[in-house]
PDB file of N, CA, C and O in Angstrom:
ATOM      1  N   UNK A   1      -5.258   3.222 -17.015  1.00  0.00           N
ATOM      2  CA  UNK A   1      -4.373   2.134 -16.653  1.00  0.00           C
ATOM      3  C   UNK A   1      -3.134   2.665 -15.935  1.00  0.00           C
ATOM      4  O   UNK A   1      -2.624   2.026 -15.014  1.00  0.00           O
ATOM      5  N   UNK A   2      -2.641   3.856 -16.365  1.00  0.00           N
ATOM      6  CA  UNK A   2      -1.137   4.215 -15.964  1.00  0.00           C
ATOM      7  C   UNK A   2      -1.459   4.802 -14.599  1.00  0.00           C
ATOM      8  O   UNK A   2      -0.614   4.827 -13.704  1.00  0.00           O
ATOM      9  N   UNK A   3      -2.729   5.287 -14.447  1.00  0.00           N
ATOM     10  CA  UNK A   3      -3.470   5.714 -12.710  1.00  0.00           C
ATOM     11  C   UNK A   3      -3.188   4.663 -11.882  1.00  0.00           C
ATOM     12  O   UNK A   3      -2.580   4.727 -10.814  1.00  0.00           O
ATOM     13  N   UNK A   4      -3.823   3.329 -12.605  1.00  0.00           N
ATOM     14  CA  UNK A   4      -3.955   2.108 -11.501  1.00  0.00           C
ATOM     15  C   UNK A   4      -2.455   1.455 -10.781  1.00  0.00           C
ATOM     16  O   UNK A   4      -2.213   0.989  -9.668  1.00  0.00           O
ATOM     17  N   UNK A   5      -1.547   1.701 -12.119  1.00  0.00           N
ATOM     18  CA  UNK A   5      -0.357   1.556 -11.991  1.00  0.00           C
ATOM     19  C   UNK A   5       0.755   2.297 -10.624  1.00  0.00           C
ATOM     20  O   UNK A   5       1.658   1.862  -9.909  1.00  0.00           O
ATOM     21  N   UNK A   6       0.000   3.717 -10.818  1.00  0.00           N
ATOM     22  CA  UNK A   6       0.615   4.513  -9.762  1.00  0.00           C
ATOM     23  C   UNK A   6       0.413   4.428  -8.449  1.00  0.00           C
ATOM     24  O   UNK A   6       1.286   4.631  -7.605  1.00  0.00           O
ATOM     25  N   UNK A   7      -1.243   3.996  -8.125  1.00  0.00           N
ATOM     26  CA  UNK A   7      -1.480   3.738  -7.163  1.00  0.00           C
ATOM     27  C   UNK A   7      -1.432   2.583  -6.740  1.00  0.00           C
ATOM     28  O   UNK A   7      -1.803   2.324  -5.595  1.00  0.00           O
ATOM     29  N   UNK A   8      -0.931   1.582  -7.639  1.00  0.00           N
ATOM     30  CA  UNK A   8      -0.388   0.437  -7.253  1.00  0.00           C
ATOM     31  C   UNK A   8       0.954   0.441  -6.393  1.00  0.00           C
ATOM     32  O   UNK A   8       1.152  -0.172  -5.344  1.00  0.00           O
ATOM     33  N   UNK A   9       1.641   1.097  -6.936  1.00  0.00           N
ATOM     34  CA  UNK A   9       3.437   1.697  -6.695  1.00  0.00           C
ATOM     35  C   UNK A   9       3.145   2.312  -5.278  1.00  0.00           C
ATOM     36  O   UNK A   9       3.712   1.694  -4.377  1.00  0.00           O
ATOM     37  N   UNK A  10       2.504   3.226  -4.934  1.00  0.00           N
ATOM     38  CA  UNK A  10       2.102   3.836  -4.190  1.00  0.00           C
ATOM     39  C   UNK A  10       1.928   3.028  -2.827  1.00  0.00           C
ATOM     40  O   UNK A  10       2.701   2.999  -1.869  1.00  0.00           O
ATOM     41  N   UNK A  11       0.557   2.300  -3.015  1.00  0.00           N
ATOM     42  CA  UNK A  11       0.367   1.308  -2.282  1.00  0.00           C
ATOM     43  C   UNK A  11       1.384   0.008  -1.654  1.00  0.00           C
ATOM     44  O   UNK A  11       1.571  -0.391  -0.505  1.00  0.00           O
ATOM     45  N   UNK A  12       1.931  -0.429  -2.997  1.00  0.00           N
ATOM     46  CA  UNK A  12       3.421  -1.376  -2.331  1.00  0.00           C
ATOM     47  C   UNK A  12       4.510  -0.677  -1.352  1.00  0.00           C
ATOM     48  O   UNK A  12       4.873  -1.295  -0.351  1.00  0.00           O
ATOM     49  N   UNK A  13       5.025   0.597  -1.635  1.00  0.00           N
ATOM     50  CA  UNK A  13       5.355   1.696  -0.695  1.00  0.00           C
ATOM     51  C   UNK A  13       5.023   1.666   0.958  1.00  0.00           C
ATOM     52  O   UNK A  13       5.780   1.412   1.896  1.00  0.00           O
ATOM     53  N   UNK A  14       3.851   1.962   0.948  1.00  0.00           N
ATOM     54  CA  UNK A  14       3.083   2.079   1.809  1.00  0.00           C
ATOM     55  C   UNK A  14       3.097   1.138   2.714  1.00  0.00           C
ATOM     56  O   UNK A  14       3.401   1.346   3.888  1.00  0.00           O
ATOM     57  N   UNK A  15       2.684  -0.272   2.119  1.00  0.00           N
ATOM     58  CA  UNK A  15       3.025  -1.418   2.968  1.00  0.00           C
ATOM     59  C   UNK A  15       4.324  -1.587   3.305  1.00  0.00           C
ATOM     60  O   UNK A  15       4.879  -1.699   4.399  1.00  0.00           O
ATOM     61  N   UNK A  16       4.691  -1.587   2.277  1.00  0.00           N
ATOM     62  CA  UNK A  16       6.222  -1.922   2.509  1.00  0.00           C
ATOM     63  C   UNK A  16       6.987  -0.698   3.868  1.00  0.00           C
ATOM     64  O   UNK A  16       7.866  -0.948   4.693  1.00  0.00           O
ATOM     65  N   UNK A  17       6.336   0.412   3.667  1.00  0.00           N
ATOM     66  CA  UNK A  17       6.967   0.795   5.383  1.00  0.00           C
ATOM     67  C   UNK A  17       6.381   0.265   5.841  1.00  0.00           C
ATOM     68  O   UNK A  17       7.169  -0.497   6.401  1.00  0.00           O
ATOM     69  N   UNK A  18       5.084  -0.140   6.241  1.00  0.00           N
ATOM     70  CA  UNK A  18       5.184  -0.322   7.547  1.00  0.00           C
ATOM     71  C   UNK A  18       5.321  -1.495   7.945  1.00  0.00           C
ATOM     72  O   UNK A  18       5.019  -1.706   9.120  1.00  0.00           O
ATOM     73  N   UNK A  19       5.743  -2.468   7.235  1.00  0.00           N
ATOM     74  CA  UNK A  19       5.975  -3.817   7.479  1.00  0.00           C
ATOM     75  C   UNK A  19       7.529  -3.557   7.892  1.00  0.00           C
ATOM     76  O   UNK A  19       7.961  -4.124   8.895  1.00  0.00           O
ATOM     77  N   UNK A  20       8.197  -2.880   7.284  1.00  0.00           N
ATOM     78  CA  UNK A  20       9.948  -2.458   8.069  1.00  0.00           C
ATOM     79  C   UNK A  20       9.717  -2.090   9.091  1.00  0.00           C
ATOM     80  O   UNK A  20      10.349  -2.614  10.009  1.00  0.00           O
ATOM     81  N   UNK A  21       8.474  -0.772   9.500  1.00  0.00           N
ATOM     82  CA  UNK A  21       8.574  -0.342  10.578  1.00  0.00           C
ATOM     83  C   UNK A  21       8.279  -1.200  12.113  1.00  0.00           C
ATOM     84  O   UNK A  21       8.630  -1.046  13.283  1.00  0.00           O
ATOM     85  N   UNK A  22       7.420  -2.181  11.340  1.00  0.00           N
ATOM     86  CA  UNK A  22       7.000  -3.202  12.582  1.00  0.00           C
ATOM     87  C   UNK A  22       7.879  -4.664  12.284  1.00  0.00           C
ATOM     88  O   UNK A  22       7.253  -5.605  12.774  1.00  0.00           O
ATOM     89  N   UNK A  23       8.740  -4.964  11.833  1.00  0.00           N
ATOM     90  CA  UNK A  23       9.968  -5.324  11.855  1.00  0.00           C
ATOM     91  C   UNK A  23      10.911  -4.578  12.590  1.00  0.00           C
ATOM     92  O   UNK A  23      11.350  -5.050  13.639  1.00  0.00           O
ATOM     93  N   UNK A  24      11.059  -4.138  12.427  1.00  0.00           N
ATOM     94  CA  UNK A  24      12.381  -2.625  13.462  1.00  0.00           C
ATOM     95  C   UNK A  24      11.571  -2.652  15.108  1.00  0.00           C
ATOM     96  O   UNK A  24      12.254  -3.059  16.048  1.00  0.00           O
ATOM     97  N   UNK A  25      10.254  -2.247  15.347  1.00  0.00           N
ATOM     98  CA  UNK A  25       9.809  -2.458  16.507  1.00  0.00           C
ATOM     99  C   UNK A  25      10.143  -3.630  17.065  1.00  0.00           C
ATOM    100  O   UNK A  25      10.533  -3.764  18.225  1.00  0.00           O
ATOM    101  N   UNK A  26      10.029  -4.325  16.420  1.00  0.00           N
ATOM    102  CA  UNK A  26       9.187  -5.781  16.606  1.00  0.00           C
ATOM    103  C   UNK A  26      10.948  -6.594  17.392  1.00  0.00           C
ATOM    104  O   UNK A  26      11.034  -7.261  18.423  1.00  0.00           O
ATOM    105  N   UNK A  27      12.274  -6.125  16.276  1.00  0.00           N
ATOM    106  CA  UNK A  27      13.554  -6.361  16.886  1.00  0.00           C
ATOM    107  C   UNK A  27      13.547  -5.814  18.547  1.00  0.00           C
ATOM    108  O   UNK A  27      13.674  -6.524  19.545  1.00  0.00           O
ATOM    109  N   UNK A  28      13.347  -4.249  18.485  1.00  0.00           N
ATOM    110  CA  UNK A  28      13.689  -3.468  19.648  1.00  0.00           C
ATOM    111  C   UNK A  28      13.084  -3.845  21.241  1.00  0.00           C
ATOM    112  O   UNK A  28      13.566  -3.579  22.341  1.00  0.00           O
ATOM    113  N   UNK A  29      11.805  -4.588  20.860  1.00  0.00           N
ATOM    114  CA  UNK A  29      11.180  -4.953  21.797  1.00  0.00           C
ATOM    115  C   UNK A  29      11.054  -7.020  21.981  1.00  0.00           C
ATOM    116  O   UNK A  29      10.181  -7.814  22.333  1.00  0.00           O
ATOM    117  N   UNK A  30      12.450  -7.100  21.509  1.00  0.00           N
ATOM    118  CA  UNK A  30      12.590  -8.375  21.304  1.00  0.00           C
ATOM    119  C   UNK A  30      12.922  -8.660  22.897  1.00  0.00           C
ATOM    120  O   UNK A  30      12.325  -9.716  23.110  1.00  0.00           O
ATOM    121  N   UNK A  31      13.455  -8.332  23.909  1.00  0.00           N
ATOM    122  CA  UNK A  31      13.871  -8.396  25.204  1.00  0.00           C
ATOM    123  C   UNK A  31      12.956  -7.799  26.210  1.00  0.00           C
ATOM    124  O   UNK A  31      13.308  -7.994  27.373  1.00  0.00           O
ATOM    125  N   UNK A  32      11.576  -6.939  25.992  1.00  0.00           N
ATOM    126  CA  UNK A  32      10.805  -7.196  26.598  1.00  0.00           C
ATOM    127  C   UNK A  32       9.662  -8.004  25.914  1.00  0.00           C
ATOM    128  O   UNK A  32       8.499  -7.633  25.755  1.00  0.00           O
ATOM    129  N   UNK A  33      10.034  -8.776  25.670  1.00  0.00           N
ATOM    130  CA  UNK A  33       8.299 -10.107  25.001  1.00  0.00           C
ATOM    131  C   UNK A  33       8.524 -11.593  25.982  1.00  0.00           C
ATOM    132  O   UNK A  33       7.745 -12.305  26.616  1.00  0.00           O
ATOM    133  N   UNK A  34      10.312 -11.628  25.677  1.00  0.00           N
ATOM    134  CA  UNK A  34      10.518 -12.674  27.040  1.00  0.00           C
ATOM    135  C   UNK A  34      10.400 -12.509  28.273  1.00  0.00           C
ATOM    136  O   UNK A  34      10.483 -13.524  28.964  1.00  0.00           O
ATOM    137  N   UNK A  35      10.178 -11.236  28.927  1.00  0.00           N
ATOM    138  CA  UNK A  35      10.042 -10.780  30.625  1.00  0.00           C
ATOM    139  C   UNK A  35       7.978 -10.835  30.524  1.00  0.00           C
ATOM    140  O   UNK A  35       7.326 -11.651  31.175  1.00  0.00           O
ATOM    141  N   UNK A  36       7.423  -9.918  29.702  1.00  0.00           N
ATOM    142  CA  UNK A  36       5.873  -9.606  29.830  1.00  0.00           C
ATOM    143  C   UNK A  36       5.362  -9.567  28.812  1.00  0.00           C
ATOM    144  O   UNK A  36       5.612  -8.617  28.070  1.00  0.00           O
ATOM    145  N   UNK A  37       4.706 -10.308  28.518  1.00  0.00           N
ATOM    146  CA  UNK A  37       4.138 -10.357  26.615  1.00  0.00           C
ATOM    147  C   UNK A  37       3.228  -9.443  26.324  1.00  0.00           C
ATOM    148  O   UNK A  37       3.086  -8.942  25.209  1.00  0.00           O
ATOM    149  N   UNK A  38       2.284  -9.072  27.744  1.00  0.00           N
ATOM    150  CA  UNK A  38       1.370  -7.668  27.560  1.00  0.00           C
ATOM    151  C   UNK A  38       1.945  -6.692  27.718  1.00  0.00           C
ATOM    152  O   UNK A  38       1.205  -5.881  27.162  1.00  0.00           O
ATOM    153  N   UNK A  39       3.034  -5.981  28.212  1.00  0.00           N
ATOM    154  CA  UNK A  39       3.607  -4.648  28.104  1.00  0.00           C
ATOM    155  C   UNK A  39       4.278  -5.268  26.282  1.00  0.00           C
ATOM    156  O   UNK A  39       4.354  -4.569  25.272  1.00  0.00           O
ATOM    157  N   UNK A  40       4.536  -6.275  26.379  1.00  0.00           N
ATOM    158  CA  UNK A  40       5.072  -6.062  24.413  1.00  0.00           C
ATOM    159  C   UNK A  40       4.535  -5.651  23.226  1.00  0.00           C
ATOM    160  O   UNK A  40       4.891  -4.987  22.252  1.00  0.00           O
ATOM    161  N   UNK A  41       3.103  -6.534  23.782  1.00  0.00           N
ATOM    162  CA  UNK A  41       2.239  -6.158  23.186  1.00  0.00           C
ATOM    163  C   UNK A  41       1.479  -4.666  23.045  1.00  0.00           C
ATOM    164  O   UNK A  41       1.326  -4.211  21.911  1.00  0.00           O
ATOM    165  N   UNK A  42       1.096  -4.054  23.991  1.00  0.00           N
ATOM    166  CA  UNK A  42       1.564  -2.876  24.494  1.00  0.00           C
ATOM    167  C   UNK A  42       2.240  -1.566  23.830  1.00  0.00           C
ATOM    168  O   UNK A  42       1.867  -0.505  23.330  1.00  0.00           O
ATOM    169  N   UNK A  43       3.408  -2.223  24.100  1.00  0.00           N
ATOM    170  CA  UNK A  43       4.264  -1.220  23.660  1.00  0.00           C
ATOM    171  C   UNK A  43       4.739  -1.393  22.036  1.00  0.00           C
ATOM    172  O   UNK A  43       5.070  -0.380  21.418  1.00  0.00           O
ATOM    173  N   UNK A  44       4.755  -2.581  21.445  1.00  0.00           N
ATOM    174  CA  UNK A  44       4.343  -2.272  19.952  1.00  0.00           C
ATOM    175  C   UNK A  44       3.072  -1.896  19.365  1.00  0.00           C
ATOM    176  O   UNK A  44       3.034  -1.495  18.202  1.00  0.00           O
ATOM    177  N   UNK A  45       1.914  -2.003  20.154  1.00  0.00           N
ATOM    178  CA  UNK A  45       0.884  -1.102  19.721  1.00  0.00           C
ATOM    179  C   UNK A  45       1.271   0.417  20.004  1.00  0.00           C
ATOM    180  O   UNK A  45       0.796   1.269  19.253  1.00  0.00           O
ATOM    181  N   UNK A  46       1.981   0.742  20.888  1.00  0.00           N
ATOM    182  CA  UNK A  46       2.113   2.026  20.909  1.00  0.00           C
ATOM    183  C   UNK A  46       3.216   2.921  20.348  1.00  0.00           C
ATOM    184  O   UNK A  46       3.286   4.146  20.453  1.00  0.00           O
ATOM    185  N   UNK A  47       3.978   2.180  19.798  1.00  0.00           N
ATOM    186  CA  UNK A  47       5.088   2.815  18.447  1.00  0.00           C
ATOM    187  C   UNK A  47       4.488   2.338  17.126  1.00  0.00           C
ATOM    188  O   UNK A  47       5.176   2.510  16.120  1.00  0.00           O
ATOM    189  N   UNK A  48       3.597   1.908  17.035  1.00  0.00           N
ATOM    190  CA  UNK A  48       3.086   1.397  15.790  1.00  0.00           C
ATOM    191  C   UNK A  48       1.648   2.492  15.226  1.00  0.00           C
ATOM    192  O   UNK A  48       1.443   3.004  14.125  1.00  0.00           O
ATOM    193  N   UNK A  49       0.920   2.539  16.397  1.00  0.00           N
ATOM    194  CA  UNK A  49      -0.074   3.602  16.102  1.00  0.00           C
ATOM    195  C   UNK A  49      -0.040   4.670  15.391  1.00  0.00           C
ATOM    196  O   UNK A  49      -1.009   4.956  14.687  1.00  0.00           O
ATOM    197  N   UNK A  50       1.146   5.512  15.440  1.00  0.00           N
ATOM    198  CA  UNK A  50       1.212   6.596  15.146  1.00  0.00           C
ATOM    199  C   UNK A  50       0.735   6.879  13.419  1.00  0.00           C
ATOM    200  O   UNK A  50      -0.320   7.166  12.853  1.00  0.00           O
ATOM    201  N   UNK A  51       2.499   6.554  12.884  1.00  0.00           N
ATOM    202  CA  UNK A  51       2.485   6.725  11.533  1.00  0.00           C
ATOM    203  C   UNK A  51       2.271   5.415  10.633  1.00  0.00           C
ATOM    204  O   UNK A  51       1.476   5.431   9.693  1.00  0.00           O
ATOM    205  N   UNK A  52       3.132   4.114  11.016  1.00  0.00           N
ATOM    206  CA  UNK A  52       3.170   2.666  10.441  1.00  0.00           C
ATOM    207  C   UNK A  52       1.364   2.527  10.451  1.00  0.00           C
ATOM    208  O   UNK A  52       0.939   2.688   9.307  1.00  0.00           O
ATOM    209  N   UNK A  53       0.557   2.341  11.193  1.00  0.00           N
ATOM    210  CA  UNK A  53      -0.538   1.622  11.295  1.00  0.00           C
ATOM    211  C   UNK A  53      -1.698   2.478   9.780  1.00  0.00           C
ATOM    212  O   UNK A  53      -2.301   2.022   8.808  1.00  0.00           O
ATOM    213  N   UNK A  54      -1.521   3.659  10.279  1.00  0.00           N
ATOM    214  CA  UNK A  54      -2.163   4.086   8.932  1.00  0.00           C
ATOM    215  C   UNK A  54      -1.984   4.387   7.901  1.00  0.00           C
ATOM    216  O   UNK A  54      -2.801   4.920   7.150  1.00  0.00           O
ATOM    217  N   UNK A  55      -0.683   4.053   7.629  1.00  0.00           N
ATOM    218  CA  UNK A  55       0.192   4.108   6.061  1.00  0.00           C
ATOM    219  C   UNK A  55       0.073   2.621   5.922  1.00  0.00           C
ATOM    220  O   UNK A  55       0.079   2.264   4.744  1.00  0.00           O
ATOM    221  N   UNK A  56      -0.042   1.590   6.860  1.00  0.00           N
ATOM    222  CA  UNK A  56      -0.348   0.263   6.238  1.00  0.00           C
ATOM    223  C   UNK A  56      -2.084   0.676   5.659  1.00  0.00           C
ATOM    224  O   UNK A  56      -2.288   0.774   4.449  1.00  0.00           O
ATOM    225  N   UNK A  57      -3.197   0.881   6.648  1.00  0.00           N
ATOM    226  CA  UNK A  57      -4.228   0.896   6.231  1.00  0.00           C
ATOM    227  C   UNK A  57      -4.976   1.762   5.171  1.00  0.00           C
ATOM    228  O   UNK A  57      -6.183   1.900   4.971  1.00  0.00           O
ATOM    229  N   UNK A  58      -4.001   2.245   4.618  1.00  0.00           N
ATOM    230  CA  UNK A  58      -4.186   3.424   4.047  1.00  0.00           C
ATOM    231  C   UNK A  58      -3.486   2.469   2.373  1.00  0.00           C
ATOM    232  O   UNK A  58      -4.264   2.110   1.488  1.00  0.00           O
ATOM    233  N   UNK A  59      -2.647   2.339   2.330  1.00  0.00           N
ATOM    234  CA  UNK A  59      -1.766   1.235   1.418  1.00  0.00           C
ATOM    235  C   UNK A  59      -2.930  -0.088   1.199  1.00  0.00           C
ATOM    236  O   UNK A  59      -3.331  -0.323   0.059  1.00  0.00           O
ATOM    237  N   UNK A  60      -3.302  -0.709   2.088  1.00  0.00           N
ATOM    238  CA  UNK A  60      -4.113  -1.438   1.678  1.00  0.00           C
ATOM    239  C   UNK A  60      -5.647  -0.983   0.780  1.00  0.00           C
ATOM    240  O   UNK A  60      -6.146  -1.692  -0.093  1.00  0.00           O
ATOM    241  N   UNK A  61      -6.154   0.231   1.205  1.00  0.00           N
ATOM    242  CA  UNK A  61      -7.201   0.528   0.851  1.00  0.00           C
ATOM    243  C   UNK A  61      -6.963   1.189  -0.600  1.00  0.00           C
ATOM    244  O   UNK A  61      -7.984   1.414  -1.249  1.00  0.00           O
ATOM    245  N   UNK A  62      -5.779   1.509  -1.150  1.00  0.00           N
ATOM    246  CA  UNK A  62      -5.299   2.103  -2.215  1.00  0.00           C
ATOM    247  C   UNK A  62      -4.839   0.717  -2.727  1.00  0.00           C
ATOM    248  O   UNK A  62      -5.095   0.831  -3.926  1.00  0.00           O
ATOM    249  N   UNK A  63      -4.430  -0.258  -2.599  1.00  0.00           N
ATOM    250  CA  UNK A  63      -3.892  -1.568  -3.333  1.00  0.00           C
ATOM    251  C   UNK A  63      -5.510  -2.075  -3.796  1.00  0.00           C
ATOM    252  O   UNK A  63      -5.665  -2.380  -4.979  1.00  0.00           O
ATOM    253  N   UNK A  64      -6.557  -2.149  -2.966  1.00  0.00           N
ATOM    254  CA  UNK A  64      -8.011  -1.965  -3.536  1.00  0.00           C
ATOM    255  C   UNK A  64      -8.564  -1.928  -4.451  1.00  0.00           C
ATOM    256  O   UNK A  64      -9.129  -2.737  -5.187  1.00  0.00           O
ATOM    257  N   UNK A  65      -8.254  -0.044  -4.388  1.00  0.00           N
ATOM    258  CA  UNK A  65      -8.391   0.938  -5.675  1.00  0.00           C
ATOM    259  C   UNK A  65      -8.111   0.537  -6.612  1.00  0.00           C
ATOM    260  O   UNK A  65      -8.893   0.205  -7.502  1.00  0.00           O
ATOM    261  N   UNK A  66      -6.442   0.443  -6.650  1.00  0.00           N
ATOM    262  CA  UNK A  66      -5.368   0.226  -8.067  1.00  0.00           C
ATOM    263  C   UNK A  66      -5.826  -1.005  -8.368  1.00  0.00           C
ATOM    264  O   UNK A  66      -5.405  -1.350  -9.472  1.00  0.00           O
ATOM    265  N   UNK A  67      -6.569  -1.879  -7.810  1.00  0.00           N
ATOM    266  CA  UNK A  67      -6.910  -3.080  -8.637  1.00  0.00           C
ATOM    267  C   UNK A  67      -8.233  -3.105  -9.646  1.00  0.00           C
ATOM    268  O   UNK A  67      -8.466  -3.386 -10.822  1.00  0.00           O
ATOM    269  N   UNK A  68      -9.089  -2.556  -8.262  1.00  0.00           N
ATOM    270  CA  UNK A  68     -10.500  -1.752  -9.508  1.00  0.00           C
ATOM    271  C   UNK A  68     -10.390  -1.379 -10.474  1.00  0.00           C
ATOM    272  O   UNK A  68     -11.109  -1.707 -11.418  1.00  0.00           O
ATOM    273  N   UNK A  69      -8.831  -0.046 -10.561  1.00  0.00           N
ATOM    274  CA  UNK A  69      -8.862   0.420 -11.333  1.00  0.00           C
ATOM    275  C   UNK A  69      -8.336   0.090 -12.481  1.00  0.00           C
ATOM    276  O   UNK A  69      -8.745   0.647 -13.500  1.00  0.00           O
ATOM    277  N   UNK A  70      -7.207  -0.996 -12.547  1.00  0.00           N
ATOM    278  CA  UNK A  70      -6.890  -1.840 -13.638  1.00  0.00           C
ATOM    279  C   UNK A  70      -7.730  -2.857 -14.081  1.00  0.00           C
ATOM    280  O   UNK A  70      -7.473  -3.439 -15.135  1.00  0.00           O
ATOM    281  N   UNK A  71      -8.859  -3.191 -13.298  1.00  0.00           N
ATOM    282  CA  UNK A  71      -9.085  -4.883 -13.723  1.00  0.00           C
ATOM    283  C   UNK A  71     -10.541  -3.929 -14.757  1.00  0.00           C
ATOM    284  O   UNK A  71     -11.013  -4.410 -15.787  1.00  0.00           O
ATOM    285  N   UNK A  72     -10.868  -2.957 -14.325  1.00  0.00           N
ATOM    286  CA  UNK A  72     -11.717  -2.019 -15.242  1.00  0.00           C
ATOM    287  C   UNK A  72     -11.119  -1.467 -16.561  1.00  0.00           C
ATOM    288  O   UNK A  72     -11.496  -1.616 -17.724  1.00  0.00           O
ATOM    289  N   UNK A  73     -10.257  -0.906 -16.127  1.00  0.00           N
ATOM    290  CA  UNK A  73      -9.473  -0.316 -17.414  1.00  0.00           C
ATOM    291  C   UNK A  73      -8.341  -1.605 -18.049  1.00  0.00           C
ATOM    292  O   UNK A  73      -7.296  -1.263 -18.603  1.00  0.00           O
ATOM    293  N   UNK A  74      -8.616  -2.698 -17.924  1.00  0.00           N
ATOM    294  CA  UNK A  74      -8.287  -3.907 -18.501  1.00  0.00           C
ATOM    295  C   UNK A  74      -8.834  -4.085 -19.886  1.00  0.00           C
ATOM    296  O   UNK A  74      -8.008  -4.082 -20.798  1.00  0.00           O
ATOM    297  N   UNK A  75     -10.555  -4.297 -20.286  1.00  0.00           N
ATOM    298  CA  UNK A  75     -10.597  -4.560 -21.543  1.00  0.00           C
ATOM    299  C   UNK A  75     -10.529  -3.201 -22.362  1.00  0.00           C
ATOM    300  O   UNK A  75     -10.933  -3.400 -23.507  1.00  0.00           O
ATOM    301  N   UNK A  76     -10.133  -1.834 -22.136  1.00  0.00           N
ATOM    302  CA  UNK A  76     -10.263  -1.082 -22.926  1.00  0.00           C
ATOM    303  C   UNK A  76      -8.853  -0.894 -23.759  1.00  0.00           C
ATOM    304  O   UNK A  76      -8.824  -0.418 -24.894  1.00  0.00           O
ATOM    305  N   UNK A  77      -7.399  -1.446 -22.852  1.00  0.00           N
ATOM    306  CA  UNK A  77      -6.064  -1.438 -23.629  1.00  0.00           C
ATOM    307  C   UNK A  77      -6.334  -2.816 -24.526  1.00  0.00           C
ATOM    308  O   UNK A  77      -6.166  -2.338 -25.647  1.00  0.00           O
ATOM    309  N   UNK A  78      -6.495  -3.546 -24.641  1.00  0.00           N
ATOM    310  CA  UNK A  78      -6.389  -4.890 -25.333  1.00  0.00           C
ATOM    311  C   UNK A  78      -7.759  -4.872 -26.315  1.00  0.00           C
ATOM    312  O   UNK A  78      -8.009  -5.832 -27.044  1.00  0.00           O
TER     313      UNK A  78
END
């Protein structure tokens, strides 16, 4: 249980950058979305790729886990 817990923590982390990080993009490229919506698009795919995109997908696939792993190790504490 205290595993599922961690990788729960872990996982909220995880999202939680990169949802700031594509918030923070998402401001910076607030003045090119009104000139060309495909270079915006664009160009927040391409500050986003790097590190944000797979610490989200990576966070999600561990929020997964930590649920398996509690909703399993559920009837053995109680």
């Amino acid at each position: 249980m205290a595993i599922g817990l961690i990788f729960l923590a872990i996982a909220l982390i995880l999202i939680a950058y990169a949802y700031l990080s594509y918030k923070k993009v998402a401001q910076s490229l607030l003045p090119v979305k009104q000139e060309d919506l495909v270079s915006y698009y664009l160009d927040l795919v391409y500050n986003l790729l790097p590190v944000p995109f797979w610490s989200a997908l990576l966070g999600i696939a561990l929020l997964l886990v930590a649920i398996i792993i509690i909703l399993f190790s559920l009837p053995f504490v109680f």
